[in-house]
C-alpha positions as CSV (number, residue, x, y, z in Angstrom):
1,X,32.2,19.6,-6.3
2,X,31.3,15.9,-6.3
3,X,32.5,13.5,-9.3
4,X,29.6,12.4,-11.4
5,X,28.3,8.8,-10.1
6,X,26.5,6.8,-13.3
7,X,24.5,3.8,-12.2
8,X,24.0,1.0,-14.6
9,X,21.0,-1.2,-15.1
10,X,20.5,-4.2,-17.2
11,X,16.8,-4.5,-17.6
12,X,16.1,-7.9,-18.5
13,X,18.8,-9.1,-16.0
14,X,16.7,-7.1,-13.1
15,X,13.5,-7.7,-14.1
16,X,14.0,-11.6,-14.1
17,X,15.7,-11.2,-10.4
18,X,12.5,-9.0,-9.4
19,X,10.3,-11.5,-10.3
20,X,12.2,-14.4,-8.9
21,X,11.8,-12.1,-5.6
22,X,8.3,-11.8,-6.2
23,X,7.3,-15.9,-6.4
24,X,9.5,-16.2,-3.8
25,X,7.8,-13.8,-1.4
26,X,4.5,-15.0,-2.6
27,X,5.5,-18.7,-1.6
28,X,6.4,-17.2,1.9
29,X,2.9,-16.2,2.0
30,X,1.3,-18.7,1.3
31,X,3.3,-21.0,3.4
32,X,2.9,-18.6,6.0
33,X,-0.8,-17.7,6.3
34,X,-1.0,-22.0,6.4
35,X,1.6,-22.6,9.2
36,X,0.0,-19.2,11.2
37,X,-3.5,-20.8,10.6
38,X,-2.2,-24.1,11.7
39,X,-0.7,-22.7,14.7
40,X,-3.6,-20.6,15.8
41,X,-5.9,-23.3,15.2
42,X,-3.4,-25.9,17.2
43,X,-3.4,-23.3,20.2
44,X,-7.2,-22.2,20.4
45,X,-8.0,-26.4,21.1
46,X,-5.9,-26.3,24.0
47,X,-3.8,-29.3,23.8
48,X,-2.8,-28.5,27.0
49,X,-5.7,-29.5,28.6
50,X,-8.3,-27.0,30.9
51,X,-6.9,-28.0,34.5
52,X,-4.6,-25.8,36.2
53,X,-1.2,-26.7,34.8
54,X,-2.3,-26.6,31.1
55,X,-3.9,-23.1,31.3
56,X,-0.6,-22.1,33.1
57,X,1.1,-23.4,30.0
58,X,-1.0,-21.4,28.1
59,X,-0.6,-18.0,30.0
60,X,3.1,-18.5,29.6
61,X,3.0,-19.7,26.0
62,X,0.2,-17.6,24.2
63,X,-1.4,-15.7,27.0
64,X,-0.6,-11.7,25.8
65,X,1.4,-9.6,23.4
66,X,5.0,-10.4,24.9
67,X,4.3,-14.5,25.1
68,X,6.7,-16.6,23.0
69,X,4.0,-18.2,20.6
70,X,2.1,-15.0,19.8
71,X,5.2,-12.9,19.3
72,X,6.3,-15.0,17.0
73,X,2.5,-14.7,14.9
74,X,2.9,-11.3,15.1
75,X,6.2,-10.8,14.1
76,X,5.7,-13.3,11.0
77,X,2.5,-11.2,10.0
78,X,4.2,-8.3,10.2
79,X,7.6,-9.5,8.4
80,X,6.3,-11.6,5.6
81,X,3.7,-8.7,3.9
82,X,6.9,-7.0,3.6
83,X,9.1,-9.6,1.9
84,X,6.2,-10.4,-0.3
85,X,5.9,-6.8,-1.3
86,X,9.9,-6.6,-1.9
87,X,9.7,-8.3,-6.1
88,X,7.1,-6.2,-7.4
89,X,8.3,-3.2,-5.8
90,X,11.4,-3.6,-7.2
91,X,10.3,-4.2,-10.4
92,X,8.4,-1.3,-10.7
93,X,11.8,0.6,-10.0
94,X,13.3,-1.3,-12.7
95,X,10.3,-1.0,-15.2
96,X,10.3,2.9,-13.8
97,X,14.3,4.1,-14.5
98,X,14.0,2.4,-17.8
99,X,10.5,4.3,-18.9
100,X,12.6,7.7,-17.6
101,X,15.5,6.8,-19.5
102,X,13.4,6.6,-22.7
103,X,11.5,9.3,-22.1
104,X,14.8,11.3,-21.7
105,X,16.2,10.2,-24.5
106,X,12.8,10.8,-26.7
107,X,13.2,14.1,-25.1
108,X,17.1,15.3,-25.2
109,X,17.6,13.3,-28.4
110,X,19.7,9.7,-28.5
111,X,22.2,8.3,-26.2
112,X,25.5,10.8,-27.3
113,X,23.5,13.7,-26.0
């Protein structure tokens, strides 16, 4: 038989980390969404020009799925709803153990039992 494991969590301690996650992930966001705008709005002016060697450039910079500039879009877009997601989910973890563990106590009686 396994030994018992106990996890321990400080509440206030987490919750204050969670939400320091959370405005950080929302400032990645935000700075996000305005560098990705920037970018695509950079790109679809073509700086590059409209003769031969700038819509080269572009075919090889932005033109497709597996193109250096548009990789990186799409990985940021996909990455950054993530991180921004990470503080609030782990404060509802938090805010969830601690409504179990006084549920469990209201239940079982106090903390000796």
């Amino acid at each position: 038989m396994s030994e018992l494991r106990e996890t321990f969590v400080k509440p206030d301690a987490a919750l204050e980390g969670a939400n320091s996650l959370g405005a950080a992930g929302a400032r990645l966001a935000m700075s996000w969404r305005n560098l990705a705008g920037t970018i695509e709005t950079l790109n679809g002016a073509r700086p590059w020009g409209d003769d031969e060697p700038g819509n080269e450039f572009n075919k090889n910079y932005l033109g497709g799925e597996n193109q250096p500039a548009q990789k990186v879009l799409e990985m940021g877009n996909g990455l950054v709803p993530v991180v921004e997601l990470l503080g609030p989910t782990v404060k509802g973890a938090v805010e969830g153990t601690v409504d179990v563990d006084e549920m469990t106590r209201a239940l079982f009686g106090g903390e000796d039992k």
